[in-house]
C-alpha positions in Angstrom: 0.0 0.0 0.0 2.9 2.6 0.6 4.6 2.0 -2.5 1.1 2.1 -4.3 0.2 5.3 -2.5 3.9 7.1 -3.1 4.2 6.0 -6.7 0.6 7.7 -7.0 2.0 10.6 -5.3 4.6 10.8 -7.6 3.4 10.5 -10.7 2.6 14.3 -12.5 -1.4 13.3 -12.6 -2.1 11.3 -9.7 -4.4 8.2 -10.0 -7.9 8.1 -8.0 -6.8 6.5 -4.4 -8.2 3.0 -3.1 -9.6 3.4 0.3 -6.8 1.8 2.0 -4.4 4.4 0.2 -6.4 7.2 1.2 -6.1 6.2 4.8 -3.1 6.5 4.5 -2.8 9.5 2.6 -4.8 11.3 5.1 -2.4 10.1 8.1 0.5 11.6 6.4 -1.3 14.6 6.0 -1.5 14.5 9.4 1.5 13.5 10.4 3.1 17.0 8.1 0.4 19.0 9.8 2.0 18.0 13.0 5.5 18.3 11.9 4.8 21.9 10.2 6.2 24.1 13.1 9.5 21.5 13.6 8.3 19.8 16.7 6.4 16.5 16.4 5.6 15.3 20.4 3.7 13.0 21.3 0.3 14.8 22.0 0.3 15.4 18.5 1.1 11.3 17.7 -2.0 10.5 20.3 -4.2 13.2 18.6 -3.5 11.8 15.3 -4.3 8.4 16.7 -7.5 9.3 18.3 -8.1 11.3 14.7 -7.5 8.2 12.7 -9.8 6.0 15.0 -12.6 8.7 14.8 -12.7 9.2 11.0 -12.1 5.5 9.6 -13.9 3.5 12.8 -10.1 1.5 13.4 -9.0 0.4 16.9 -6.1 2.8 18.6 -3.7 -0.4 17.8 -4.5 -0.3 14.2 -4.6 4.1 13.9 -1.2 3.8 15.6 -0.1 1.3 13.2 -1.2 3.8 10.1 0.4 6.3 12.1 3.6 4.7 11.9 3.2 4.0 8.4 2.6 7.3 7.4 5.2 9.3 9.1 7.6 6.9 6.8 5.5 7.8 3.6 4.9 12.0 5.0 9.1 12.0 5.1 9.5 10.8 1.7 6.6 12.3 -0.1 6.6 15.1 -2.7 5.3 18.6 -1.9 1.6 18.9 -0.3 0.3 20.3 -3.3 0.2 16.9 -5.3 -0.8 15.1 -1.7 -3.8 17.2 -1.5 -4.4 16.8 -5.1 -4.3 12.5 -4.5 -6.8 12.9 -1.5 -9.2 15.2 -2.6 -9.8 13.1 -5.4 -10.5 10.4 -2.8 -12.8 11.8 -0.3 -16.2 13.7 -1.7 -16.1 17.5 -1.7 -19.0 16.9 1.7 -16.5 15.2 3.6 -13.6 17.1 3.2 -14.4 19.9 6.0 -14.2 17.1 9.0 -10.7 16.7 7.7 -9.4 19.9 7.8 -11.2 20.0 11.3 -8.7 16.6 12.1 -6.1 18.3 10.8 -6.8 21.4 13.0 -7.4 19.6 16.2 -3.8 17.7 15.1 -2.0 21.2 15.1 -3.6 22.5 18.2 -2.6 18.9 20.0 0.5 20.8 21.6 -1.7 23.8 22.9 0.2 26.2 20.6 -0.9 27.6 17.1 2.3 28.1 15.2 2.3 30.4 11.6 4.0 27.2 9.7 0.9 25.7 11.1 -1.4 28.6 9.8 0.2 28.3 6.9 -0.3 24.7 6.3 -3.4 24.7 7.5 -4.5 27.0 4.9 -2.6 25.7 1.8 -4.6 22.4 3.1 -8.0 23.9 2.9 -7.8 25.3 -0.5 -6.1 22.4 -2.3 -8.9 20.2 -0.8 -11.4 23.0 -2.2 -12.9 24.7 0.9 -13.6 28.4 1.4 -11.4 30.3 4.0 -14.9 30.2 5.8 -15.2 26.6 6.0 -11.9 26.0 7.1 -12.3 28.6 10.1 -15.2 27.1 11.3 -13.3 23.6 10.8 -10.8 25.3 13.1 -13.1 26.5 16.0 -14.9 23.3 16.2 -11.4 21.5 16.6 -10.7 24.6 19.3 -14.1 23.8 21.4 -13.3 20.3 21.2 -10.3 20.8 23.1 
């Protein structure tokens, strides 16, 4: 599934992900969310896990496991644009707003909102298609969740 999911990454048109690769793809999204301001603890590895076993319905064992997986595949993947590009095509344009809201509850984990995080953040939400209004309210329901 890695190599399946990075050769897709790789490729100039990315391929439409299985549902296994886009798992996975979402977990390294996560995992460069977390890893965006340079510090990756582990309240941002147990929020990803918690994350992973909200969205896809997996045990902690098995989100921990795709965790793992996808810090490997996040390290050696190509820029976020084409990442984005490969998941987007993966989860419907409905579905897409709970992720960013993931990917925001990921980056608050540490209690800190870091610009490279911001940043990300934002890059994120547009490449998946969502309006800087959607993506704010993602953020504040990840903030009252905390």
């Amino acid at each position: 599934m890695f190599e399946k999911l990075l050769r897709c990454l790789t490729v100039p048109a990315p391929a439409r992900l299985g549902a296994d690769e886009a798992k996975l793809a979402l977990a390294a999204l996560l995992v460069r969310v977390a890893r965006a301001d340079g510090v990756y603890d582990p309240a941002e590895q147990s929020r990803i896990d918690a994350v992973l076993t909200r969205v896809h319905g997996m045990s902690p064992f098995a989100a921990a496991a795709l965790r793992a997986e996808a810090e490997a595949l996040e390290a050696s993947a190509p820029d976020t644009v084409r990442f984005t590009r490969a998941l987007k095509e993966a989860v419907p344009l409905e579905s897409r707003a709970a992720l960013v809201e993931g990917l925001w509850t990921v980056a608050l984990a540490d209690g800190q909102r870091s610009d490279d995080e911001d940043q990300m953040l934002r890059l994120i939400a547009n490449l998946l298609g969502l309006t800087d209004v959607e993506s704010a309210q993602a953020r504040q329901r990840a903030e009252a969740a905390q």
